[in-house]
N, C-alpha and C positions, 0 to 999 in steps of 0.2 A: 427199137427202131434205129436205123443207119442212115446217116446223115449224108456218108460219103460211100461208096462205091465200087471198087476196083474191080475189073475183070478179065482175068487173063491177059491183063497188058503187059506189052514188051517194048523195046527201045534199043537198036542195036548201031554201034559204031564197031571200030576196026579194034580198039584195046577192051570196050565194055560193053556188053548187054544186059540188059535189064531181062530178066526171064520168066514169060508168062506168071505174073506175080497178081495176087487174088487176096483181096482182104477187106473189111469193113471197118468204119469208123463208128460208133456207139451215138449216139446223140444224148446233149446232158452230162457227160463226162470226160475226163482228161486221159487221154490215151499216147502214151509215150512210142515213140517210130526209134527203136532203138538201133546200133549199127556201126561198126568202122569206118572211119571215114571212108570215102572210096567203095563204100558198102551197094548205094544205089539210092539212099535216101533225099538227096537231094534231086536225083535225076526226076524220082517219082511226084515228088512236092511239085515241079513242075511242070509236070505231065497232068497233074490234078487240077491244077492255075493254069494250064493251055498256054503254059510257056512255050513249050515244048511239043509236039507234035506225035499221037501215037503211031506207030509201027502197024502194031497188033490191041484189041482188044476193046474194051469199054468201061466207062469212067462214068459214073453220075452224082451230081453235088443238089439234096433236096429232091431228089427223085428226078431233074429234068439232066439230059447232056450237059457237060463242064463245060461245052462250047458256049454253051445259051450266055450272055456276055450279061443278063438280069441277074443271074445267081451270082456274080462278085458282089452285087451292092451288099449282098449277105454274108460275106468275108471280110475277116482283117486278116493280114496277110505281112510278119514279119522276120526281115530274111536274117541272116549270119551277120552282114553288113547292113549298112547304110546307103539305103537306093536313095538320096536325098540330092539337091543342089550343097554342097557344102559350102558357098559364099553367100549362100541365101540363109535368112533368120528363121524361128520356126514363124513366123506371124509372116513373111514372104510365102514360106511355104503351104500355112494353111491357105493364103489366097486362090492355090493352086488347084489344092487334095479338096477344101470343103468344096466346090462346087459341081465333084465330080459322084457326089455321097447323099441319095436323096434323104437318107433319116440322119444326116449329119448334125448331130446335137452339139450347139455352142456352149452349151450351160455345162455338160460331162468334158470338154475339150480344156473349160477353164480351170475346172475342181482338178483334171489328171494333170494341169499342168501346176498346181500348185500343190497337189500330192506328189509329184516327182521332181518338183522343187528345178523347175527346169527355167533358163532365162528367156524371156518370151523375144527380146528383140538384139541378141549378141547372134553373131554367125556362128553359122553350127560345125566351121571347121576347126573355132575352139572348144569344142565338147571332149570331152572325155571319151571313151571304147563306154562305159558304163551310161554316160549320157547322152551316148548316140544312141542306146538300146531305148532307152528311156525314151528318148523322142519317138523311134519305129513304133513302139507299143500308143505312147499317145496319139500318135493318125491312124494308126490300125484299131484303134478304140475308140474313137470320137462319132463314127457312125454306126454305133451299136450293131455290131455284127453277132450272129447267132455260131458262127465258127469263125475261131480264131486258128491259123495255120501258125506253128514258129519254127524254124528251118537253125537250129545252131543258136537257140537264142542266149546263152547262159557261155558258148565260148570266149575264151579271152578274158572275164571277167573274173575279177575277186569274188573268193570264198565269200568276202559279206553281202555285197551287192546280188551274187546268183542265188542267196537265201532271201535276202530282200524281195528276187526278182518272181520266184517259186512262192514267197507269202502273197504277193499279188494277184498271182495265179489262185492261189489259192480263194483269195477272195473273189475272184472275178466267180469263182463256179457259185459262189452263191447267189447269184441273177437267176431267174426262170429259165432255162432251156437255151444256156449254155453248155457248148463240144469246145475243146480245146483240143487240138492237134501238134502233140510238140514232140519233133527229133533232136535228137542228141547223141553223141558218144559217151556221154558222161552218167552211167546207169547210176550213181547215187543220188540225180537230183533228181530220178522218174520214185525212188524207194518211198518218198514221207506222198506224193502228190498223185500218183499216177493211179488210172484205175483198172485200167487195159493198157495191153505191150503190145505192141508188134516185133518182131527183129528180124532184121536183115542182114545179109552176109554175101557179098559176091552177087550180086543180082538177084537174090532168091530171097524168099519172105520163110525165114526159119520156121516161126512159133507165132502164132495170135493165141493171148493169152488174158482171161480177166486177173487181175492181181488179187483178187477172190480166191481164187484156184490155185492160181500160186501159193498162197497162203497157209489152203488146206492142204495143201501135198507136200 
């Protein structure tokens, strides 16, 4: 079953186009959006999230159009950066995030934030690159989302923390009917976690691939 959608969408400006590009997302497993920077990966991540607006083609998230603005409450959703108020705390901030999250669970919001050892009431422009990821993943978690999207999550970061950040991952899939959706340019940290690939190169979707397959070939 496929959770997510793509169909023949494109996206064109004057240096880049995304090209007629076709692919599924698996439900229940971690699927790696592999790619060069520059590749198209982020364009598409946001064409998915209707950041972005299609060109050509069609998108579906849970079987309904990605526009239907009900299918985010079933997304977490964390980018490369930090879309945050940076002079706001995280306890500012959840006053913001929880009210906009109907299955927003306070009880998982407190456990992730004392499993990622994060300060509930310092401003988050003194956090680290590794504890600003940390905070993304705690609001992108706190309203148990059934797909999680992560856009560059493991850039910038230390060898220990993007191991740290991948064992997480890894526990997360063990929930019921969890999808994890995570690009990167960094193909070693899809090798120990990933269970499907996609790759893209230049606007084009190379290879959809289960790591299965991969395997036996």
């Amino acid at each position: 079953m496929s959770i997510v959608q793509c169909e023949h969408i494109s996206k064109k400006w004057k240096d880049f186009s995304l090209n007629d590009v076709s692919f599924t997302i698996p439900k229940g497993y971690i699927t790696g959006f592999i790619g060069p920077n520059g590749s198209g990966k982020t364009t598409t991540i946001k064409l998915i999230m209707d950041i972005l607006k299609l060109d050509e083609g069609d998108i579906t998230l849970f079987g309904s159009p990605h526009t239907n603005t009900d299918v985010k409450q079933h997304i977490g959703f964390v980018y490369d950066d930090l879309f945050m108020y940076e002079e706001f705390t995280i306890k500012k901030m959840k006053s913001f995030i929880a009210p906009l999250y109907k299955n927003w669970n306070d009880t998982l919001f407190q456990e992730l934030i004392e499993q990622f050892n994060l300060p509930y009431k310092k401003k988050i422009k003194t956090f680290s690159k590794g504890m600003k990821m940390k905070c993304s993943l705690l609001f992108a978690l706190s309203h148990e989302p059934t797909l999680i999207i992560m856009d560059e999550p493991t850039a910038g970061l230390d060898p220990i923390f993007r191991k740290e950040l991948l064992q997480t991952l890894q526990q997360l899939m063990l929930r019921e009917d969890q999808t994890i959706f995570l690009s990167t340019h960094i193909t070693t940290d899809l090798d120990k976690i990933a269970d499907h690939v996609i790759i893209m190169n230049d606007g084009n979707v190379l290879l959809q691939q289960s790591m299965n397959e991969k395997n036996e070939t």
